[in-house]
mmCIF file of the C-alpha atoms, coordinates in Angstrom:
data_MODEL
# 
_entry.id   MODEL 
# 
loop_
_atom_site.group_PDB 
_atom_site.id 
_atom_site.type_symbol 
_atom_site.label_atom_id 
_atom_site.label_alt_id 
_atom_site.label_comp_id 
_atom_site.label_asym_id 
_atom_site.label_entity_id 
_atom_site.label_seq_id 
_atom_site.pdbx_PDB_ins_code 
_atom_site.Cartn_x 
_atom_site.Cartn_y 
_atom_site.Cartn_z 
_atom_site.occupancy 
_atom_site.B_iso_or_equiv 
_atom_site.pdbx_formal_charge 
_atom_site.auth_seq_id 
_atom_site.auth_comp_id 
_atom_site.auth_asym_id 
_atom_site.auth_atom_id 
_atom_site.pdbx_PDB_model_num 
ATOM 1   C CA . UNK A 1 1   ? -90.300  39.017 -27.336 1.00 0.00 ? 1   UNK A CA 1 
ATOM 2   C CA . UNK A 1 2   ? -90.195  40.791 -30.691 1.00 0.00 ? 2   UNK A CA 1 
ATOM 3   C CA . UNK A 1 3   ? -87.785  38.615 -32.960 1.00 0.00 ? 3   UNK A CA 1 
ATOM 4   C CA . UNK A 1 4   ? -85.792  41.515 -35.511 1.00 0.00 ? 4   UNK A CA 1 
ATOM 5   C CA . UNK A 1 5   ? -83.757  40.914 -38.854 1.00 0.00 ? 5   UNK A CA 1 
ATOM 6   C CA . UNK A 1 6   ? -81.567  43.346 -39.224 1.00 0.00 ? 6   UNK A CA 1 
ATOM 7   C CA . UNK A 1 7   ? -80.024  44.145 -42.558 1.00 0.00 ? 7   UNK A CA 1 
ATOM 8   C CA . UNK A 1 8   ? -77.381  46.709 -43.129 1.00 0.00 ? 8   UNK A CA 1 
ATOM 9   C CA . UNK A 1 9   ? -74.457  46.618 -45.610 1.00 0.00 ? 9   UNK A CA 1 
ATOM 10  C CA . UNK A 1 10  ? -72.626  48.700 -43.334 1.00 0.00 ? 10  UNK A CA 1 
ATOM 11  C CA . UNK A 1 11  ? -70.573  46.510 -40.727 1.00 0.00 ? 11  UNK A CA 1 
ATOM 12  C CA . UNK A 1 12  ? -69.841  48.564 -37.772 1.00 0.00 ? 12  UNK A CA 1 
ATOM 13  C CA . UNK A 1 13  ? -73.417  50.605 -37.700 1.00 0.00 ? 13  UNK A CA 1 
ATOM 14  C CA . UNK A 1 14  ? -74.788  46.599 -38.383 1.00 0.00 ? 14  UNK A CA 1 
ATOM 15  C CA . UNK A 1 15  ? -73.015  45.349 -34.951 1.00 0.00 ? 15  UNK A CA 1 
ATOM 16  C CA . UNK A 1 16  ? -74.099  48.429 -32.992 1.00 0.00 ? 16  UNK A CA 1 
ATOM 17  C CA . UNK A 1 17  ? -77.513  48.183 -34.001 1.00 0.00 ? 17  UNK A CA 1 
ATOM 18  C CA . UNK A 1 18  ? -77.376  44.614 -33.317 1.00 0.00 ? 18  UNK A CA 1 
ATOM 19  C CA . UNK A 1 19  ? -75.589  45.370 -29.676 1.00 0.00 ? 19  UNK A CA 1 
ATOM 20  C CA . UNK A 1 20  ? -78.591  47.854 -29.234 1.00 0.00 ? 20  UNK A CA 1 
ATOM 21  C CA . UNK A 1 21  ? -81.441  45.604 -29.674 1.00 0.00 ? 21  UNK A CA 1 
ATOM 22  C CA . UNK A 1 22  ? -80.234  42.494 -27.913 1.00 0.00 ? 22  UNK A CA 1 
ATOM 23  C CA . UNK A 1 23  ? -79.797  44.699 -24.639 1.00 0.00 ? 23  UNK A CA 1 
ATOM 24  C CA . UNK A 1 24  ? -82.883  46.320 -24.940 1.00 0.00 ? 24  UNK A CA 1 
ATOM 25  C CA . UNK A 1 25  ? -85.937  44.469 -23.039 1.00 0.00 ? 25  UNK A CA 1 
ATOM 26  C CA . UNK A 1 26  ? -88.443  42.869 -24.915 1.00 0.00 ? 26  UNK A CA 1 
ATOM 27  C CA . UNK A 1 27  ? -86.197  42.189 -28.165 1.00 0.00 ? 27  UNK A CA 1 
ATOM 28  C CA . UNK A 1 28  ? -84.253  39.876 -29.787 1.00 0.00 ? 28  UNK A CA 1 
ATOM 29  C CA . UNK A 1 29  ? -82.014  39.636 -33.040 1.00 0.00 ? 29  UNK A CA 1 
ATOM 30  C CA . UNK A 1 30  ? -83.527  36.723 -35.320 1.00 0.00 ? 30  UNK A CA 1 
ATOM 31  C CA . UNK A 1 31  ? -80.751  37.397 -37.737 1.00 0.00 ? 31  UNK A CA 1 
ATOM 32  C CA . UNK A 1 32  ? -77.831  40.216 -38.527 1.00 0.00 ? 32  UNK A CA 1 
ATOM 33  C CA . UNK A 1 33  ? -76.710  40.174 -42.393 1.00 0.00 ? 33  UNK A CA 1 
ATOM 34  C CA . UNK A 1 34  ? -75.350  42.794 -44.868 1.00 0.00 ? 34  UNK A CA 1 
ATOM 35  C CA . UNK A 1 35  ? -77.885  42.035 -47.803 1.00 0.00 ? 35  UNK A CA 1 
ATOM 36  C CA . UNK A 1 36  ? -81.589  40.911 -47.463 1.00 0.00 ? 36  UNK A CA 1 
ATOM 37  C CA . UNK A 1 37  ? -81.013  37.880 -49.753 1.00 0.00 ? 37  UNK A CA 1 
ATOM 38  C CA . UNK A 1 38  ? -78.460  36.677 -46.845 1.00 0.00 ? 38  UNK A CA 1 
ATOM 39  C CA . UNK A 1 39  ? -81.492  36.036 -44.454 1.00 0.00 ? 39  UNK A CA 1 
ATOM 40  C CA . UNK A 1 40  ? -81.808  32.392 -43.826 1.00 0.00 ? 40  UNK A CA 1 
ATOM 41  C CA . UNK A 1 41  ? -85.211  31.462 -45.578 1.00 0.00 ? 41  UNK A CA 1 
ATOM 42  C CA . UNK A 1 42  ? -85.846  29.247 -41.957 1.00 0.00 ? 42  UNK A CA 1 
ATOM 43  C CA . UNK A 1 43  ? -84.736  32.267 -39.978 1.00 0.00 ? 43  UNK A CA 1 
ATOM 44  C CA . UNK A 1 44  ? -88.358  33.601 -38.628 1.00 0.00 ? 44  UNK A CA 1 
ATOM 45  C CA . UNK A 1 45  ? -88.698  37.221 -37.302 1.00 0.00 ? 45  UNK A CA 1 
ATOM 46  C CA . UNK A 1 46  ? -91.754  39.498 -36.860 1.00 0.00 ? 46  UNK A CA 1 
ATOM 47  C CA . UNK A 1 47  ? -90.175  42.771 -38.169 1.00 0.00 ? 47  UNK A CA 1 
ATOM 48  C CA . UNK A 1 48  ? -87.015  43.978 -39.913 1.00 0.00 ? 48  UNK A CA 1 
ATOM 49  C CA . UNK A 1 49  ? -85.202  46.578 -39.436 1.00 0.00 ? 49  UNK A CA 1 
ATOM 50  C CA . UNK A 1 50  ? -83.589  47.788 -43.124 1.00 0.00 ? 50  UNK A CA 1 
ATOM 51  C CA . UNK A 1 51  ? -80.769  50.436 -43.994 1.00 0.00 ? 51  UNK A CA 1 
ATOM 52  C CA . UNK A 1 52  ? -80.692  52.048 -47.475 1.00 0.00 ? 52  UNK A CA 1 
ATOM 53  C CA . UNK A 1 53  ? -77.351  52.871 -48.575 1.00 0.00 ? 53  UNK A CA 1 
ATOM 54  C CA . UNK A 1 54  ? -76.789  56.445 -49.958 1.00 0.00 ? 54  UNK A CA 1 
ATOM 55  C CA . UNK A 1 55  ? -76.946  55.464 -53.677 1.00 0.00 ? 55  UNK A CA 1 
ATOM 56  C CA . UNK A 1 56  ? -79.922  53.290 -53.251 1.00 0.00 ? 56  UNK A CA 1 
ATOM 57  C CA . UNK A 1 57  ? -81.811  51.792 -56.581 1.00 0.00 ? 57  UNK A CA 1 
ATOM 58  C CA . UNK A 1 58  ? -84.605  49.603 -58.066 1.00 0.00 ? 58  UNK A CA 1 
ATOM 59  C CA . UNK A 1 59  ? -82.415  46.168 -56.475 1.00 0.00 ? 59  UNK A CA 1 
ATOM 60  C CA . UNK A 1 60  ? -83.444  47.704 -52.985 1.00 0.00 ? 60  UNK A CA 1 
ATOM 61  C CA . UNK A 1 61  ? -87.026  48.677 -53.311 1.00 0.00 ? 61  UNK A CA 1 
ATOM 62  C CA . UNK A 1 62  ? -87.642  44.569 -54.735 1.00 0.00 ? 62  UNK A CA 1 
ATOM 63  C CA . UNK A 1 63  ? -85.531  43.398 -51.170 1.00 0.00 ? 63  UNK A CA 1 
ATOM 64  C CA . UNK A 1 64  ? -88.091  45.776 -49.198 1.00 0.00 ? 64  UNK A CA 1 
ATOM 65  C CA . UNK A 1 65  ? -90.771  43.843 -50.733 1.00 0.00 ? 65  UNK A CA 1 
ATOM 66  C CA . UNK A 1 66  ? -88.944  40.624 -50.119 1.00 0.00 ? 66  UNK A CA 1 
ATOM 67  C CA . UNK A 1 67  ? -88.627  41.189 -46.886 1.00 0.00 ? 67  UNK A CA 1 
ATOM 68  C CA . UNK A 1 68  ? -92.323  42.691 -46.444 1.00 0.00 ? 68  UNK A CA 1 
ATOM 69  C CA . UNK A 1 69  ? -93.483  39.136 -47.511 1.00 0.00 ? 69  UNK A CA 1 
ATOM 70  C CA . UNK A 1 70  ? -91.744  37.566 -44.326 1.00 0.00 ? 70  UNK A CA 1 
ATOM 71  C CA . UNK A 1 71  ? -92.905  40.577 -42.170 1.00 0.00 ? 71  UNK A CA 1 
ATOM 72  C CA . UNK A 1 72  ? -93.390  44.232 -41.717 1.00 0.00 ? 72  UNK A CA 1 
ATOM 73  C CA . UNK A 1 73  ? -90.221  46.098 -42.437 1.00 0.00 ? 73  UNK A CA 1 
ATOM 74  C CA . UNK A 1 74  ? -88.606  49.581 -40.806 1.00 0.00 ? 74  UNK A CA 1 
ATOM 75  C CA . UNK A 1 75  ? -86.477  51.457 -43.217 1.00 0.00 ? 75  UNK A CA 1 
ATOM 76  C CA . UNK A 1 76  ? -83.221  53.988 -42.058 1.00 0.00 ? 76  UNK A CA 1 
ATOM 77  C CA . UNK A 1 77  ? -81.915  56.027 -44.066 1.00 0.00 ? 77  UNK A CA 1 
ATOM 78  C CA . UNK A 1 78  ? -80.120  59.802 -44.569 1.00 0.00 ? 78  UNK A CA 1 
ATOM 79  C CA . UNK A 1 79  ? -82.864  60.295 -46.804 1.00 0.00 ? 79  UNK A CA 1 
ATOM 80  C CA . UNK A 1 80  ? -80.786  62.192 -49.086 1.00 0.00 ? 80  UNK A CA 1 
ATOM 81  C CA . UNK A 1 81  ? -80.553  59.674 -51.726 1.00 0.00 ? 81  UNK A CA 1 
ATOM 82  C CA . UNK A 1 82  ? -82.102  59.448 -55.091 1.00 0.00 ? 82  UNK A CA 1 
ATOM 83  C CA . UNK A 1 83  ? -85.259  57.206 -53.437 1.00 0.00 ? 83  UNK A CA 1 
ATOM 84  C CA . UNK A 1 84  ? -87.942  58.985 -51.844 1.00 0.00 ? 84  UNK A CA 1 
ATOM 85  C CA . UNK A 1 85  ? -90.509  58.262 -49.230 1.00 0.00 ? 85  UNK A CA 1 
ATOM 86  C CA . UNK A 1 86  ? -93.538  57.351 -52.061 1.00 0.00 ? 86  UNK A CA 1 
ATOM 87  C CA . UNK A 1 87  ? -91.318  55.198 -53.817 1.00 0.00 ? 87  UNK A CA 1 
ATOM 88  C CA . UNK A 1 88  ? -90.435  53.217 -50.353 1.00 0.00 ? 88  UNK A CA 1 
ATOM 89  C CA . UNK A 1 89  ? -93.860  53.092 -49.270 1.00 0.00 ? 89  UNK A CA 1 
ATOM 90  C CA . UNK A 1 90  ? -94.826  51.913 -52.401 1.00 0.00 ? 90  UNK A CA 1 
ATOM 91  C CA . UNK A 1 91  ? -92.935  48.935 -52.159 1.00 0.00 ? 91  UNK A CA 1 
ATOM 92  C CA . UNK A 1 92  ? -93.923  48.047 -48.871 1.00 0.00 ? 92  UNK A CA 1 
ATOM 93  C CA . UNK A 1 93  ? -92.604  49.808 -45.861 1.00 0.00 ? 93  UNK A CA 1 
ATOM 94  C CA . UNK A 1 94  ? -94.443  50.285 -42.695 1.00 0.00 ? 94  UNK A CA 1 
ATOM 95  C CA . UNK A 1 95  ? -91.913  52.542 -41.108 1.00 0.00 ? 95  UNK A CA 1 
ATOM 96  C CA . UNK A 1 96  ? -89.309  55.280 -41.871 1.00 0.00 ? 96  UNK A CA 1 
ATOM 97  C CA . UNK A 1 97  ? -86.358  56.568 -39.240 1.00 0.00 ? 97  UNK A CA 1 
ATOM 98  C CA . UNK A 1 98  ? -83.547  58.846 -40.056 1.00 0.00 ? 98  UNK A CA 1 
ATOM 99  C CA . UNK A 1 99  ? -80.271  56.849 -39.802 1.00 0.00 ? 99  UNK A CA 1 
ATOM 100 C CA . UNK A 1 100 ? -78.941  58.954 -36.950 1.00 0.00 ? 100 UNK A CA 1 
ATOM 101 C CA . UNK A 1 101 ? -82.068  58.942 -34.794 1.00 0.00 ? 101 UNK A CA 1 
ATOM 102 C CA . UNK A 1 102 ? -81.803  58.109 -31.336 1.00 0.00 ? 102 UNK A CA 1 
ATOM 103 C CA . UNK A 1 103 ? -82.655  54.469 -29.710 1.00 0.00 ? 103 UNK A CA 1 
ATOM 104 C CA . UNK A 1 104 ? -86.195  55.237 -28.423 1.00 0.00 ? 104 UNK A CA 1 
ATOM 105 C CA . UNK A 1 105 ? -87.538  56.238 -32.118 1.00 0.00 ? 105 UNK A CA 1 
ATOM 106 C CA . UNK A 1 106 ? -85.542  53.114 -33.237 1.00 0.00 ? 106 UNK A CA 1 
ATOM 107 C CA . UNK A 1 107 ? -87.502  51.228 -30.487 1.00 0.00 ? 107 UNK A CA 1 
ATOM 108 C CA . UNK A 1 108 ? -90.963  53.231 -30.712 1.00 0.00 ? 108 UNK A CA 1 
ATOM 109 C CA . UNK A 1 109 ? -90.360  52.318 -34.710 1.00 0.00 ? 109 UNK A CA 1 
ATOM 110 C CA . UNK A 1 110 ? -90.386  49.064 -34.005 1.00 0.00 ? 110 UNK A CA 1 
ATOM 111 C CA . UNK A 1 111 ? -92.421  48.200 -31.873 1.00 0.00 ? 111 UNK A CA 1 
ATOM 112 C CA . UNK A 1 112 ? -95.011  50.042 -33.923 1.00 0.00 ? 112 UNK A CA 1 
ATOM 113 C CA . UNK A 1 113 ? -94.437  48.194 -36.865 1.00 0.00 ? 113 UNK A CA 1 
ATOM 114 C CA . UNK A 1 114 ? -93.639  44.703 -35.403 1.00 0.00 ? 114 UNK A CA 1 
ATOM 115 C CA . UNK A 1 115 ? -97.070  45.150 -33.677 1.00 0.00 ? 115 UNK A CA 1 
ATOM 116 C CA . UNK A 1 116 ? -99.085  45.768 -36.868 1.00 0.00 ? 116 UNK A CA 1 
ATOM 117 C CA . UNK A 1 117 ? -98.846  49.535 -36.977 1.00 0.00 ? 117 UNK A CA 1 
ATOM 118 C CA . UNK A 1 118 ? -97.229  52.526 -39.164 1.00 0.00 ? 118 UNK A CA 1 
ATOM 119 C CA . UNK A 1 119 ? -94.645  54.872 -37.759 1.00 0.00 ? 119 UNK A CA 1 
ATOM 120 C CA . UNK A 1 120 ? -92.678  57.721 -39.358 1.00 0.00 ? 120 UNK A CA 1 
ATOM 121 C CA . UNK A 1 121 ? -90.149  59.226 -36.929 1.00 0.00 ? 121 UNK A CA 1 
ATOM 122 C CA . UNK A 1 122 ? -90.686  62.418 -35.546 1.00 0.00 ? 122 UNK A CA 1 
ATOM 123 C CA . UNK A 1 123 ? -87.950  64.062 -37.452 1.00 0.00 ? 123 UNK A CA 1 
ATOM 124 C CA . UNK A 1 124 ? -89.263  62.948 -40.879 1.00 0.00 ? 124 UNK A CA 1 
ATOM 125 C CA . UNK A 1 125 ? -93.109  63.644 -40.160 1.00 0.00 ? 125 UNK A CA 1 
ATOM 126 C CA . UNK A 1 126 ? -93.027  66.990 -41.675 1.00 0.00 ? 126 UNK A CA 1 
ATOM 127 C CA . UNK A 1 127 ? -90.991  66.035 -44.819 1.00 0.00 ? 127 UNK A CA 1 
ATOM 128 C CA . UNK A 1 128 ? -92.868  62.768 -45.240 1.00 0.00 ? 128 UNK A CA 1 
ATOM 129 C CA . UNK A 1 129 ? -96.353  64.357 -45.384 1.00 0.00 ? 129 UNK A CA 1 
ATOM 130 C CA . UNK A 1 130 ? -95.422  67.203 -47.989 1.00 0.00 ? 130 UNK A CA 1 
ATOM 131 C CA . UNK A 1 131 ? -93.813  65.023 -50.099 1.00 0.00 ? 131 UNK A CA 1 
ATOM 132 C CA . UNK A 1 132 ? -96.558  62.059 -50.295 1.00 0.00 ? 132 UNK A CA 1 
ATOM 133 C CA . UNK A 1 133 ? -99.499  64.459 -50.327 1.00 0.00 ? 133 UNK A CA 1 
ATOM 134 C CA . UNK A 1 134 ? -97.641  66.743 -52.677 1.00 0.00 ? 134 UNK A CA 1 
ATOM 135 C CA . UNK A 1 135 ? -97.861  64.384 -55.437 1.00 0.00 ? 135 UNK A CA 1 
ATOM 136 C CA . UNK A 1 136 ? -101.817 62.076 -54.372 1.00 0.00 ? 136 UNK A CA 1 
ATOM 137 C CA . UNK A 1 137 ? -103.408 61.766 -57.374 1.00 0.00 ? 137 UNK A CA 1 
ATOM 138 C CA . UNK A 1 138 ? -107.238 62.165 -57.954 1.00 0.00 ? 138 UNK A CA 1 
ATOM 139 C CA . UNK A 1 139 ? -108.450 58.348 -58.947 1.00 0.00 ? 139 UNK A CA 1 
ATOM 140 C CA . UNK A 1 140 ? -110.165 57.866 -62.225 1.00 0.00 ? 140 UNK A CA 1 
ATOM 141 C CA . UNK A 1 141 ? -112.615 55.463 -61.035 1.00 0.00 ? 141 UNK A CA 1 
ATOM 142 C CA . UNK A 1 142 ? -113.445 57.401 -57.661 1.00 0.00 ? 142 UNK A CA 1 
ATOM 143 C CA . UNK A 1 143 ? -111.427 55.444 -55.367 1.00 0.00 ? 143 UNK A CA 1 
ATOM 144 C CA . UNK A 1 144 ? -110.298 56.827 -51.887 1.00 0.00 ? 144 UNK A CA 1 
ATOM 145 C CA . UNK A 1 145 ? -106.684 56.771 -51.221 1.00 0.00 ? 145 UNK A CA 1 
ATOM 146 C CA . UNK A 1 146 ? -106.984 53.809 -49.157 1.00 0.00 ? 146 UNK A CA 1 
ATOM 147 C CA . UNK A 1 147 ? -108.905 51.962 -51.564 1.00 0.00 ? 147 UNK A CA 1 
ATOM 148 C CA . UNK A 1 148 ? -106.246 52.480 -54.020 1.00 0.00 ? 148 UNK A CA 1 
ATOM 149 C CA . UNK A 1 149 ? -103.734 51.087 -51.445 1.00 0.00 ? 149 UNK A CA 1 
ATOM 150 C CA . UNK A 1 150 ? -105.761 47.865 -50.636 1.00 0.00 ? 150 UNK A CA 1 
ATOM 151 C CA . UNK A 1 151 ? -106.502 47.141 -54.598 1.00 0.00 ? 151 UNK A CA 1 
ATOM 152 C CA . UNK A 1 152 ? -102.411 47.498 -55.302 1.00 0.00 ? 152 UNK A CA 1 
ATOM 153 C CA . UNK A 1 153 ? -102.163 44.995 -52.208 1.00 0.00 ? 153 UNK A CA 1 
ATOM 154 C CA . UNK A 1 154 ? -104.869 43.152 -54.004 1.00 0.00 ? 154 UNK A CA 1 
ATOM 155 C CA . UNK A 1 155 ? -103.315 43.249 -57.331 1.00 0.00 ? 155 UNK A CA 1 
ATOM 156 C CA . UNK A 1 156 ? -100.046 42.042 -56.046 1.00 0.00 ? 156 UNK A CA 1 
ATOM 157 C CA . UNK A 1 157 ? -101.505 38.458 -54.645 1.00 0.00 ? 157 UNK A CA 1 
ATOM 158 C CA . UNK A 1 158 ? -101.645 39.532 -50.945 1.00 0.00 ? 158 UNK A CA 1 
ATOM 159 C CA . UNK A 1 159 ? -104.496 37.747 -48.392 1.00 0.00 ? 159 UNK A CA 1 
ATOM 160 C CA . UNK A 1 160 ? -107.137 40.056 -47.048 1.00 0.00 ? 160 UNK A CA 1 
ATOM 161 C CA . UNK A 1 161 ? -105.076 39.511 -43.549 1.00 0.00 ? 161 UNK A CA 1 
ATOM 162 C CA . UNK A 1 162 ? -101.723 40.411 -44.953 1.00 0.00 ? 162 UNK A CA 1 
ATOM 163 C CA . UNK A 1 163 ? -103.237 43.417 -46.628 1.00 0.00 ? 163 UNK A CA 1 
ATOM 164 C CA . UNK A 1 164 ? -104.588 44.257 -42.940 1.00 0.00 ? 164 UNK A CA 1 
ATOM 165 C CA . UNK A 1 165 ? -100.768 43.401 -41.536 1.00 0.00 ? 165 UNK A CA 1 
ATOM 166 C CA . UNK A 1 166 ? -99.129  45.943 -44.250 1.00 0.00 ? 166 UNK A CA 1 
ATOM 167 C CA . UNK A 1 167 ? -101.827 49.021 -43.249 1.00 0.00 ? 167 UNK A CA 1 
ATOM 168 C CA . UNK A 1 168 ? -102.208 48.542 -39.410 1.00 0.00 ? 168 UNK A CA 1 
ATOM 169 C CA . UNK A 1 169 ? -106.223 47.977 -40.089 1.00 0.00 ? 169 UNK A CA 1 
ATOM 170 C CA . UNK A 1 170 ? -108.324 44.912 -39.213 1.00 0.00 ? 170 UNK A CA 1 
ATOM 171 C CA . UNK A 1 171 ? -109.629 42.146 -41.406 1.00 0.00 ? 171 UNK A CA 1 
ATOM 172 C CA . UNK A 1 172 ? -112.798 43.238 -41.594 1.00 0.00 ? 172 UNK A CA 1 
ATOM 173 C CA . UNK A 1 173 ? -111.768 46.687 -42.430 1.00 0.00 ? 173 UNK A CA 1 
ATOM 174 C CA . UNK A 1 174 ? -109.732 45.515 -45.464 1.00 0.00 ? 174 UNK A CA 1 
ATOM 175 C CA . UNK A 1 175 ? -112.802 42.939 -46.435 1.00 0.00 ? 175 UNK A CA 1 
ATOM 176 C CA . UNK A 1 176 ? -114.515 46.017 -46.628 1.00 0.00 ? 176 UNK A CA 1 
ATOM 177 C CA . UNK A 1 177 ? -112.687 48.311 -48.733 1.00 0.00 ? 177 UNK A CA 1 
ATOM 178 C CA . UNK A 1 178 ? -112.375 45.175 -51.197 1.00 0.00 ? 178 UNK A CA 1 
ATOM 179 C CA . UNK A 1 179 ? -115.812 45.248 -51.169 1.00 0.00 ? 179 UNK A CA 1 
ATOM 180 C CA . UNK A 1 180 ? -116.256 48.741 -52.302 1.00 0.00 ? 180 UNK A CA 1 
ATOM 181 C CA . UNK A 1 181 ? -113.666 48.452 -54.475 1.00 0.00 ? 181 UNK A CA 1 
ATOM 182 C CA . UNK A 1 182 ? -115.227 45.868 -56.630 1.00 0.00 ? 182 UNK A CA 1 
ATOM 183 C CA . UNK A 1 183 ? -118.315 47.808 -56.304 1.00 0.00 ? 183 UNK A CA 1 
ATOM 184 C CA . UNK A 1 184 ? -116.394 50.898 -58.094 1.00 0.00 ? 184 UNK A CA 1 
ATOM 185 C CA . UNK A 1 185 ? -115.192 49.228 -60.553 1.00 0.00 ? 185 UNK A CA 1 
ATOM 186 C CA . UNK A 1 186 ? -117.645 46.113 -61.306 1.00 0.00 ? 186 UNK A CA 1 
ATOM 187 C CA . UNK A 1 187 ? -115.481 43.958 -61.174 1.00 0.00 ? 187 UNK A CA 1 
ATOM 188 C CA . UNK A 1 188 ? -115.848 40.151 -59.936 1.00 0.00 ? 188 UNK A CA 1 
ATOM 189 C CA . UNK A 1 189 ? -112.927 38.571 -58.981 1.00 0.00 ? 189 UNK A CA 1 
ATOM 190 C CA . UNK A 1 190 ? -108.791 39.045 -58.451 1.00 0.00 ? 190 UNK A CA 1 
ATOM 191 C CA . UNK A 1 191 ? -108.008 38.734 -62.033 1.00 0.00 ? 191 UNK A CA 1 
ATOM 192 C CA . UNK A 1 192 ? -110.297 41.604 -63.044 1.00 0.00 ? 192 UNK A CA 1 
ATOM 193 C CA . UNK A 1 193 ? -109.186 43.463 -59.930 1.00 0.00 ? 193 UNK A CA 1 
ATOM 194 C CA . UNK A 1 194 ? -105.425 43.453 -61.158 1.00 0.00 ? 194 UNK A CA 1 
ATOM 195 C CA . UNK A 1 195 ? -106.253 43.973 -64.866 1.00 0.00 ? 195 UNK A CA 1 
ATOM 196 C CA . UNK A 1 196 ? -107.973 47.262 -63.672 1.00 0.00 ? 196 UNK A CA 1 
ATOM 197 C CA . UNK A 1 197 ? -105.064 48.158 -61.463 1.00 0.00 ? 197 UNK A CA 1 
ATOM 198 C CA . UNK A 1 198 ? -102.688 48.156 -63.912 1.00 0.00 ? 198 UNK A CA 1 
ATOM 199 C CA . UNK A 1 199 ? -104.746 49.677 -66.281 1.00 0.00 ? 199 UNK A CA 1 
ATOM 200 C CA . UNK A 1 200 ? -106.019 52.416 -64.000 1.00 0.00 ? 200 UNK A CA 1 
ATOM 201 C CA . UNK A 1 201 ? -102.143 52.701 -63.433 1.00 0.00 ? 201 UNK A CA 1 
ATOM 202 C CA . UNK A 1 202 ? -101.793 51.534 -60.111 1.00 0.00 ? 202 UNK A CA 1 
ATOM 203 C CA . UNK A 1 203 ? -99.031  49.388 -60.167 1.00 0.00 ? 203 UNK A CA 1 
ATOM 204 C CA . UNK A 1 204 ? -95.612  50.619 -59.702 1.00 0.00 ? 204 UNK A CA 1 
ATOM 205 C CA . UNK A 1 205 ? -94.565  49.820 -63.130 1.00 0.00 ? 205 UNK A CA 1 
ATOM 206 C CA . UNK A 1 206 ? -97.264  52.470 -64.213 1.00 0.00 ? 206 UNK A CA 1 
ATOM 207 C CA . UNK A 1 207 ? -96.119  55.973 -63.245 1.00 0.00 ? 207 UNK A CA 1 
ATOM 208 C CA . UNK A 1 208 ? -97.900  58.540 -65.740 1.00 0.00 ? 208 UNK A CA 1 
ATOM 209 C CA . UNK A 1 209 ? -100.991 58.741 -63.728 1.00 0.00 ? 209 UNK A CA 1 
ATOM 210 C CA . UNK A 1 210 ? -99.481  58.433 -60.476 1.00 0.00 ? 210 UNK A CA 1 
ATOM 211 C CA . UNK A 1 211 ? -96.157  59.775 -60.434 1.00 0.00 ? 211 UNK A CA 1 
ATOM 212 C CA . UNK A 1 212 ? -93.133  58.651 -58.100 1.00 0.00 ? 212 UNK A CA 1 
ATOM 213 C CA . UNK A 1 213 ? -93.360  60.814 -55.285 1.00 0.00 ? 213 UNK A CA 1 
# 
């Protein structure tokens, strides 16, 4: 059974959602609460489910990665607000749905997710590709795009298994990008691996290199 938090400031989309998932086989609602800091800290779940509102900001990109510390998180939205998909993945989302998709993407979404993976609805695959390759930056230091990924996972105190949670990859697969990653950049421990994230510009409070998408 797939345990899901659901968190959606919106109070009649918030019951149907939660309506939805309790009938459908195979999952269960941990928790149903208008703000992510509402979730009971005890309340355990193995993915959430989150909405944006229209005129999301900063506040929600820091509750995506609050919630990405419990477990993977699914993100609805119109997608016509000011945040975009690179800012969202960014701060830690490991799927995106339209808010008016249909049940089976919002099951197929996840169950992706909840099982490890990465899923971008059908609807949004188009959209979500030209916008995130639009703005990939070449690396200074020669790293590959998922390099860069595992050394801001790095850089923000994840475990090598929680880095492998976040990008649907095994452990060993994340032991060896950090590998070549100190390799690139000589460096010999977490504390030089963050100092030459942020200084590379890797972080998400660095954005002249590597531009919000």
């Amino acid at each position: 059974m797939l345990a899901v938090a659901i968190v959606d400031d919106h109070p009649v989309r918030r019951a149907g959602l939660e309506k939805f998932i309790a009938e459908t086989p195979g999952l269960s609602v941990a928790q149903s609460v208008p703000a992510a800091d509402e979730l009971d800290a005890h309340t355990r779940f193995r993915v959430a489910i989150l909405d944006l509102p229209q005129l999301a900001s900063t506040p929600v990109l820091a509750a995506i990665e609050c919630l990405g510390a419990r477990a993977p998180v699914v993100v609805s939205s119109s997608w016509e607000g000011p945040l975009t998909f690179g800012a969202v993945l960014r701060a830690g989302a490991c799927g995106f749905v339209s808010s008016h998709c249909d049940g089976p993407v919002i099951v197929a979404a996840l169950d992706a997710v909840g099982h490890g993976g990465f899923y971008v609805s059908p609807g949004l695959t188009g959209r979500f590709r030209g916008e995130v390759v639009r703005h990939v930056s070449e690396d200074p230091a020669g790293l590959a795009p998922r390099e860069v990924e595992t050394l801001r996972w790095i850089a923000r105190g994840l475990t090598h298994a929680q880095i492998a949670g976040r990008m649907g990859l095994t452990e060993a697969t994340v032991n060896t990008y950090a590998k070549r990653i100190r390799a690139k950049l000589n460096a010999g421990n977490k504390a030089e691996l963050t100092r030459l994230a942020i200084e590379l510009g890797h972080m998400s409070g660095d954005l002249r290199r590597f531009p919000a998408a």
